[in-house]
N, C-alpha and C positions, 0 to 999 in steps of 0.2 A: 284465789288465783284465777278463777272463771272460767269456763268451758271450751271446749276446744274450739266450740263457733266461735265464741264472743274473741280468744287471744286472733284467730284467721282475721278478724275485723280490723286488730290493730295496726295487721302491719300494712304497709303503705304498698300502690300498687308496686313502683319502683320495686321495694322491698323486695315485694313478694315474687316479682319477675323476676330477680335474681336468684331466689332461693328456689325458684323452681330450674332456674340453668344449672345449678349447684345438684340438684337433683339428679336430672335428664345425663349429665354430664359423667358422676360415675354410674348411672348407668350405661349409659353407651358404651362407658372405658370398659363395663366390665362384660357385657350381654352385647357387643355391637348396635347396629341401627337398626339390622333387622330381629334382633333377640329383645327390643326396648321398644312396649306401646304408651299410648297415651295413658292408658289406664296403671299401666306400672307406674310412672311419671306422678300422677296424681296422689296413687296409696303411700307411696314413699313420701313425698309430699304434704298428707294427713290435709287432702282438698278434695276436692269434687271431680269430677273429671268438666264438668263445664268450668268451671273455677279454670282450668287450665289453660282450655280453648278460650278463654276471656281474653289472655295475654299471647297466646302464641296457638292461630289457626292449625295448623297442620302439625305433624310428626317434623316434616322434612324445615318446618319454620322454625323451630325449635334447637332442630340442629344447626342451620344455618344459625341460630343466634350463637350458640356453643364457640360453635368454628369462630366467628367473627370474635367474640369475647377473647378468644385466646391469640387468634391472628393480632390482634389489635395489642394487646399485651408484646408480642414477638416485634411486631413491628416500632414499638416506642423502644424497645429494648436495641435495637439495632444502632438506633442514633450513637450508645456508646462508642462500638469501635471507630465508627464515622468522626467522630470530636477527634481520636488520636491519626485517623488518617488526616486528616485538615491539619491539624498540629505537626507533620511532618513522620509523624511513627513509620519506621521499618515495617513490612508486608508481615513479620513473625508475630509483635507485639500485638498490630491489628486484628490477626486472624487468631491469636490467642484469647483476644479479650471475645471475638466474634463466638469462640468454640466457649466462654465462663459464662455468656448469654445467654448461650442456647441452653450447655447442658444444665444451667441452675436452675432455668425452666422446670424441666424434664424433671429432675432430682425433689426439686421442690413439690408439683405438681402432676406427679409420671398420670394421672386421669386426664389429664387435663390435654397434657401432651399426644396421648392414645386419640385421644378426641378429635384433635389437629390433625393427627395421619394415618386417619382412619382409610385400612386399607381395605375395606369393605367392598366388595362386586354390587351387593345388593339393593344399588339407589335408582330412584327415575333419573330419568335424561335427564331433567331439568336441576335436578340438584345434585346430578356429577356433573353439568356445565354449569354449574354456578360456584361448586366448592374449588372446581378446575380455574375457574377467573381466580378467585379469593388467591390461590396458591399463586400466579401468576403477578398477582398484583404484588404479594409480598417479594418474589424474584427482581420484579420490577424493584421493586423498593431497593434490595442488595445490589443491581446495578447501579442505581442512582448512588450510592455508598461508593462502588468500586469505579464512580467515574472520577474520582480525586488523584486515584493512579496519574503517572506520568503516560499515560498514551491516550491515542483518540482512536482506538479501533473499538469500535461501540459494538460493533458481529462478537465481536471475543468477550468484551463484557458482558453482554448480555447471557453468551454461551455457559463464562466460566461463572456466574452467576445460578444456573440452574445446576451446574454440575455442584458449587458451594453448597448448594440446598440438599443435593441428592447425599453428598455425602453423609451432611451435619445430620439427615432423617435415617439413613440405613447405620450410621454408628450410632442413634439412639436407640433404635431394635436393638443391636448387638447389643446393647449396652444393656435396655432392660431384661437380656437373657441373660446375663453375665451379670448381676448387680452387685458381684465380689470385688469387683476391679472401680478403684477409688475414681473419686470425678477429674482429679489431675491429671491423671493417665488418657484419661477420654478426652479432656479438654489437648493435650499436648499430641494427641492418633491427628486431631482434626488439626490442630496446625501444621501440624510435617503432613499430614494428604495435602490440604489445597497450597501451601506457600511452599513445597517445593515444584509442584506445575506454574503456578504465577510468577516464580522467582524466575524460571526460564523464561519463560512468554514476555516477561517484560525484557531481559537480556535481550532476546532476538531482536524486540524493538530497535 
């Protein structure tokens, strides 16, 4: 089978850049950003602590790759409900399929999720204005989604867009305190929240 150096050899960097975010990642879920060092990272790992720093300089790099891994997942995820708004879907079926997106993430991968909305106090400026862009640009993404709506007030899109996010993230806390209550019931809170505010707002229009 060969030694623990010799299999470290085989895997490819790619590989192994991954399997250290796979790493980093329940850690974070479970110790946050400041309870997780590089040196944790690395034993969990079964690498070096330079091995580590080879692929990802800093603590704060590392997490930024995490976040981006998982944003980047959410964000391909999103196209769904956008195809049935395009195709004509009622604001219900939309924002149904929007709340099957989110919470299969979450259900699937709740580490991974934690990781994403990490509500940690404890980062440099520079990587809470960077994880603060990340979140902005996925918002952005959900407006661009909810500009298929019949109206052109792009102030309220954008608005009821961050308020969509705010939701879909404080009903997956709830949810992971509460993991007795089925993902149906979760997915069906988040449609009746955002599409009975949107059902009027476009009414008004």
């Amino acid at each position: 089978m060969g030694t623990q150096a010799e299999r470290r050899t085989r895997m490819t960097r790619e590989t192994r850049g991954a399997q250290l975010l796979d790493v980093a990642e329940g850690l974070f879920a479970v110790h946050g950003f400041e309870g997780t060092s590089m040196e944790d990272i690395a034993r969990h790992a079964g690498v070096t602590r330079p091995a580590v720093y080879q692929h990802y300089s800093t603590k704060d790099a590392i997490y930024l790759a995490c976040v981006r891994r998982a944003r980047d997942e959410l964000e391909e995820k999103i196209r769904e409900p956008e195809v049935l708004l395009e195709a004509g879907a009622g604001i219900g079926p939309v924002m149904e399929r929007a709340g099957e997106v989110f919470f299969s993430l979450l259900e699937r991968d709740p580490q991974r999720w934690m990781v994403l909305f990490n509500p940690s106090i404890a980062l440099s400026k520079d990587l809470s204005e960077q994880l603060t862009e990340m979140r902005r640009q996925t918002i952005v993404r959900i407006a661009g989604m909810l500009r298929h709506l019949p109206t052109e007030d792009d102030v309220r899109i954008l608005a009821f867009s961050y308020a969509v996010s705010g939701v879909g993230e404080q009903l997956g806390r709830w949810w992971l305190a509460n993991p007795e209550v089925p993902r149906a019931e979760v997915v069906a809170l988040f449609r009746d929240f955002t599409t009975g505010g949107l059902t009027q707002w476009l009414k008004a229009d």
